[in-house]
N, C-alpha and C positions, 0 to 999 in steps of 0.2 A: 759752731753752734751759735747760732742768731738770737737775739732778746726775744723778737716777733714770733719765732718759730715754738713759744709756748703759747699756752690757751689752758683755762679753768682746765677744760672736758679732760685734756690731752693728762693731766694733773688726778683729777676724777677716776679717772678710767685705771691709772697706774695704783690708785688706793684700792679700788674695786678690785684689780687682780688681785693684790697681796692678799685681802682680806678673803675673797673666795678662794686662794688658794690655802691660808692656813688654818681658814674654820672648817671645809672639806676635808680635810687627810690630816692635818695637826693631830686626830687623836691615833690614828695608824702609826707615825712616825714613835708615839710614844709607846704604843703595844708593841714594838720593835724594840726598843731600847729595854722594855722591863723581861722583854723574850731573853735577850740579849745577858740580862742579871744586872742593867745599868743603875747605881744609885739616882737619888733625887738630880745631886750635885753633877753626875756624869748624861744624865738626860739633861741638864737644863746645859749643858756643853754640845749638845746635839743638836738642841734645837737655835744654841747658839750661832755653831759655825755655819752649819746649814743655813741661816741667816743673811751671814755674811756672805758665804760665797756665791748664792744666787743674786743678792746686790750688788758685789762687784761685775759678774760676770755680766748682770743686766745693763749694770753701765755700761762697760767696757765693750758689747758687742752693740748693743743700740746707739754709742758713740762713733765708734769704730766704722760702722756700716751704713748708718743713720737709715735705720729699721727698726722698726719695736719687736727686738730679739729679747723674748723672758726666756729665762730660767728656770727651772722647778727642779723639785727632788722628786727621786720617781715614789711615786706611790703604790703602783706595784710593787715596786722591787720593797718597799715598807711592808708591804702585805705579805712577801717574801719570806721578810727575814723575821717578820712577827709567828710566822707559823712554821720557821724551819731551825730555827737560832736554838732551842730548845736544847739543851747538853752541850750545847758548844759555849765556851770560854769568852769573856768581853775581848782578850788576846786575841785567841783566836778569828771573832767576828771582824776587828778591826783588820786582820790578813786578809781576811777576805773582802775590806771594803778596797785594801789595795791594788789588791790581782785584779779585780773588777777593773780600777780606775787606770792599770796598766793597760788591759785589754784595749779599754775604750780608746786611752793613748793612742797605741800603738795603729789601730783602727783607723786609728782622723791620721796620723802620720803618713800611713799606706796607701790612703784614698780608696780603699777597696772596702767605704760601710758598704755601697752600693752593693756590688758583688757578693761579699758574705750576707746580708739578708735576704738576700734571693736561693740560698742554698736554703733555706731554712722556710717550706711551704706557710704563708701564713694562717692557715687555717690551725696549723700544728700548733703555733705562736700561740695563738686568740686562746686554745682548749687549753696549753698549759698554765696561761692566766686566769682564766675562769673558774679552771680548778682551783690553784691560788685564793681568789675572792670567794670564792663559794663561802667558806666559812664565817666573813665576814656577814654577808646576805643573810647567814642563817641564826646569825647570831641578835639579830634584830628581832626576832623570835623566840629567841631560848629568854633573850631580858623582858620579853612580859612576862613571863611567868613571876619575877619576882615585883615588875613596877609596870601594870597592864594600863594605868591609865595615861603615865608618861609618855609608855612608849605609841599607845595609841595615838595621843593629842599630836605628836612629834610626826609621824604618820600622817595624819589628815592633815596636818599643816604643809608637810614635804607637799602630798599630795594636789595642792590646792594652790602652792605659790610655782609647781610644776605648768601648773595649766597658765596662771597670768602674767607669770614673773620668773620666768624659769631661771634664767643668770644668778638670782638671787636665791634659789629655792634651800642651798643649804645654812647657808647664814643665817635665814628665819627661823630654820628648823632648830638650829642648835641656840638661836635669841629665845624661841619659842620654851624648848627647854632649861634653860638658863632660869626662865620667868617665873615657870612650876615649879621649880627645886627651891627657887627660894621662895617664894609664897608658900610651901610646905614645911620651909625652913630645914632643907634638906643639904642645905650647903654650910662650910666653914669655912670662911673666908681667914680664919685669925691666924694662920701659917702665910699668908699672903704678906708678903713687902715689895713696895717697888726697889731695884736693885739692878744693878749693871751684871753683867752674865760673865761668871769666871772660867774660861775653857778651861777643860781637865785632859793633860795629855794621856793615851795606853799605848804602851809598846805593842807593836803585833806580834803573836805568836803563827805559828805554822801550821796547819795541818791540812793533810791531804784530803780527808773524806770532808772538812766543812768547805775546801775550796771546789773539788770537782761537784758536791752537794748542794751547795749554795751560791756562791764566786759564779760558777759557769752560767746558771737561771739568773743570776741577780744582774750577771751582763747581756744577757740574750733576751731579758723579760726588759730590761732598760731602752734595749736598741731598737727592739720592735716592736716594743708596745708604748713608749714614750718618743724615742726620735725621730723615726719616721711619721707620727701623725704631726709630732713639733714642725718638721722639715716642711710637711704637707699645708701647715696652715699658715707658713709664711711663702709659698711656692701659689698658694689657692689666692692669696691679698696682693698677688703682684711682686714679689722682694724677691729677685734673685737673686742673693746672696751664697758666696761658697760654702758647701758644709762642712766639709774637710775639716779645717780653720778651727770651727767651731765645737767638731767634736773632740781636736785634739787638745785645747784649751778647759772644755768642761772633764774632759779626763786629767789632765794634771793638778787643776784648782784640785777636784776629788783627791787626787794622790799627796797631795801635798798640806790637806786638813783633815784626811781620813782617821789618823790619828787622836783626832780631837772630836771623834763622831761623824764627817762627812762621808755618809755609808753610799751615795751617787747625786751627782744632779747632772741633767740635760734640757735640751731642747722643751719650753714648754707647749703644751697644744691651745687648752682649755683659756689656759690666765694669757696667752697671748694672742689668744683671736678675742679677747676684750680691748686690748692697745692696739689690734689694727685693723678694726671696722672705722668707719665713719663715725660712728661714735666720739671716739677717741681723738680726731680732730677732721675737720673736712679734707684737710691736704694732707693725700698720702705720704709723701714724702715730710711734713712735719712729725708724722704719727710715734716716730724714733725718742721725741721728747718723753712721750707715756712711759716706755721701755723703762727710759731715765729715773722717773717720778719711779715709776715702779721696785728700780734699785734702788732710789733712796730711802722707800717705806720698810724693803727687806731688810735694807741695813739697821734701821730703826728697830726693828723687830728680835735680830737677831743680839741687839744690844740688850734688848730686854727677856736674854732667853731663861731666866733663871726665873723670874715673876710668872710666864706663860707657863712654867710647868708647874710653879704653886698653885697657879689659879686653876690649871685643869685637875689637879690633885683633888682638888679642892668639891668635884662635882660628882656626882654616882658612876660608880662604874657601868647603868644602864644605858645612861645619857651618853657617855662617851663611844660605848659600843652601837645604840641606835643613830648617832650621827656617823661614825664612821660606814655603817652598811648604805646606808642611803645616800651614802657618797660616792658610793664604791657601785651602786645600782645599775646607774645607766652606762657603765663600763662592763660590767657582767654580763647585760642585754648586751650587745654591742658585740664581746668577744665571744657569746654563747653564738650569735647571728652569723659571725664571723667563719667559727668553728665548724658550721654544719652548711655553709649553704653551696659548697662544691662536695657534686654526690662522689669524686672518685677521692676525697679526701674524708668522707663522713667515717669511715670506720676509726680509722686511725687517728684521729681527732677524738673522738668520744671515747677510743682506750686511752690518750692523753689526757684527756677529763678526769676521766674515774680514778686514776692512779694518781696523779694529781694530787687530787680529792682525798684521796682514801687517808694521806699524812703516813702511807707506810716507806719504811727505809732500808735497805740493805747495804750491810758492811759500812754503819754510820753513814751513809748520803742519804738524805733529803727525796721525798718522793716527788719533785719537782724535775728535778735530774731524769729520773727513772722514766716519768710519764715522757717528757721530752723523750729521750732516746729509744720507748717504745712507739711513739710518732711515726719517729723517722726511719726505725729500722720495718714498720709496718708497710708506710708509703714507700720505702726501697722497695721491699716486697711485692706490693700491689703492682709498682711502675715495671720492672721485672715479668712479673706472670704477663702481663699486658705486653713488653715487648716481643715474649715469647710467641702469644696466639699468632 
């Protein structure tokens, strides 16, 4: 690495992901953790190591490759386990962050992501993610009922920095509301200290219906809804880079701080197609620097995990649910788009939807599971009578 091969932008650009990455889904990751029954002390351990591991991992492969390879925690898979965690044990969650970060292992060791995402239609993919968010979406709605003018203002501002400024459009929204709470005097700031972030370790416990319930979608909602667009947006900027490598590496960092709350991270899509436009520095090949800038801001962040979760404590529970929806929006559009626009997959996609959706469970699993497996036992079906005619 060369002195010359930074630049302000390359520096800019690595702040700007961090910060659109943890004002967009930072409030998901926490409705995940208090799903989950996490104390104050054991969520600011989440959002701690989570921290850490997408910083190192930032460094080590934008080093390693000299690529601006980011990091992220999946947000779906936050959206996941925020709506599915529900009776299941913090033991037991953190098994399940394991089996996941096994899977994933084991995955990038075999070289066969390729292979297994292609069994798996992605229109099937997109519906049981939609379903997932859907709640989110709808819940930016049920919070005007109690705070209509916050969540409006928060609304026309999403809507409005959509149209000029979109990169920044969630950041405004959530400064936007940060601004009315306190001008209304709606916030407490007096539980706030700044303070360094003390990881909390949990044994994992076992169980079979949270890992085929949750464990199976948290790794299949991970791989196809986060690594392949990750893989995509550094494959669209010219980097060809192994993925292999990389997935086998974000599955062990996972296994080996899961304990401490790291419930996944992967491949980023969104925060790293900010480190590697033009933006980020004219030479492609410096752009690996942002990457860098990028891991040292997560690290920063993740040192401060204990302050980020007072401070969001700290704010309406409207506020926190109308930025997460609006974050989660144009992923919703996207996977609904996704979902329906091959006609021999529309059925069986929209019964992945609704089951999904519905949040109902049999034999303790997760209606996430279910919808999946009626997907795919439907498009078996469909593809079957078709080979018949």
């Amino acid at each position: 690495m060369q002195k010359n091969d930074w630049s302000l932008s390359a520096i800019v650009a690595g702040f700007v992901a961090v910060l659109v990455g943890f004002a967009s889904s930072v409030a998901i990751v926490f409705q995940a953790a208090a799903a989950a029954g996490a104390s104050a002390e054991i969520t600011a351990s989440w959002v701690g190591v989570l921290g850490f591991a997408m910083g190192i991992s930032c460094i080590g492969f934008s080093w390693y490759y000299k690529a601006p390879i980011l990091t992220a925690w999946s947000t779906p898979g936050a959206a996941l386990l925020a709506t599915s965690l529900q009776g299941i044990s913090l033991a037991e969650a953190v098994g399940v962050f394991i089996f996941s970060a096994v899977l994933t292992t084991a995955l990038g060791l075999s070289g066969w992501f390729d292979k297994l995402t292609r069994r798996i239609p992605l229109p099937i993919a997109a519906a049981m993610l939609a379903g997932i968010m859907l709640k989110f979406g709808l819940d930016i709605f049920t919070s005007m009922q109690t705070s209509p003018i916050l969540v409006l203002l928060m609304i026309g501002v999403f809507l409005l920095a959509k149209r000029f400024w979109p990169r920044y459009a969630v950041p405004l929204v959530l400064l936007t509301g940060v601004l009315f709470c306190f001008s209304q005097q709606q916030l407490d700031f007096s539980s706030v200290e700044l303070s360094l972030v003390q990881l909390v370790w949990v044994s994992p416990a076992w169980s079979w219906s949270a890992i085929l319930g949750v464990g199976v979608p948290l790794f299949v909602v991970t791989m196809t809804s986060q690594n392949i667009p990750g893989l995509a947006v550094l494959r669209s900027s010219g980097y060809q880079t192994p993925v292999s490598p990389m997935l086998s590496w974000t599955g062990l960092i996972t296994l080996v701080s899961a304990p401490f709350g790291n419930f996944s991270i992967n491949l980023a899509a969104i925060t790293a197609a900010i480190c590697s436009g033009p933006e980020a520095h004219p030479d492609p090949d410096k752009r690996y620097t942002a990457g860098i800038a990028a891991g040292v801001f997560y690290l920063l962040t993740g040192l401060a995990g204990a302050t980020v979760v007072a401070l969001f404590a700290a704010f309406p529970k409207e506020l926190i649910a109308t930025v997460a929806g609006l974050a989660l929006l144009g992923t919703i559009a996207a996977n609904l788009a996704t979902a329906t626009v091959e006609t021999k997959h529309r059925d069986a996609a929209i019964l992945t939807l609704l089951i999904t959706a519905s949040g109902v469970s049999f034999f303790g699993i997760a209606s996430a599971f279910w919808g999946l497996v009626a997907g795919l036992v439907t498009t078996g079906w469909f593809s079957w009578r078709r080979s018949q005619a």
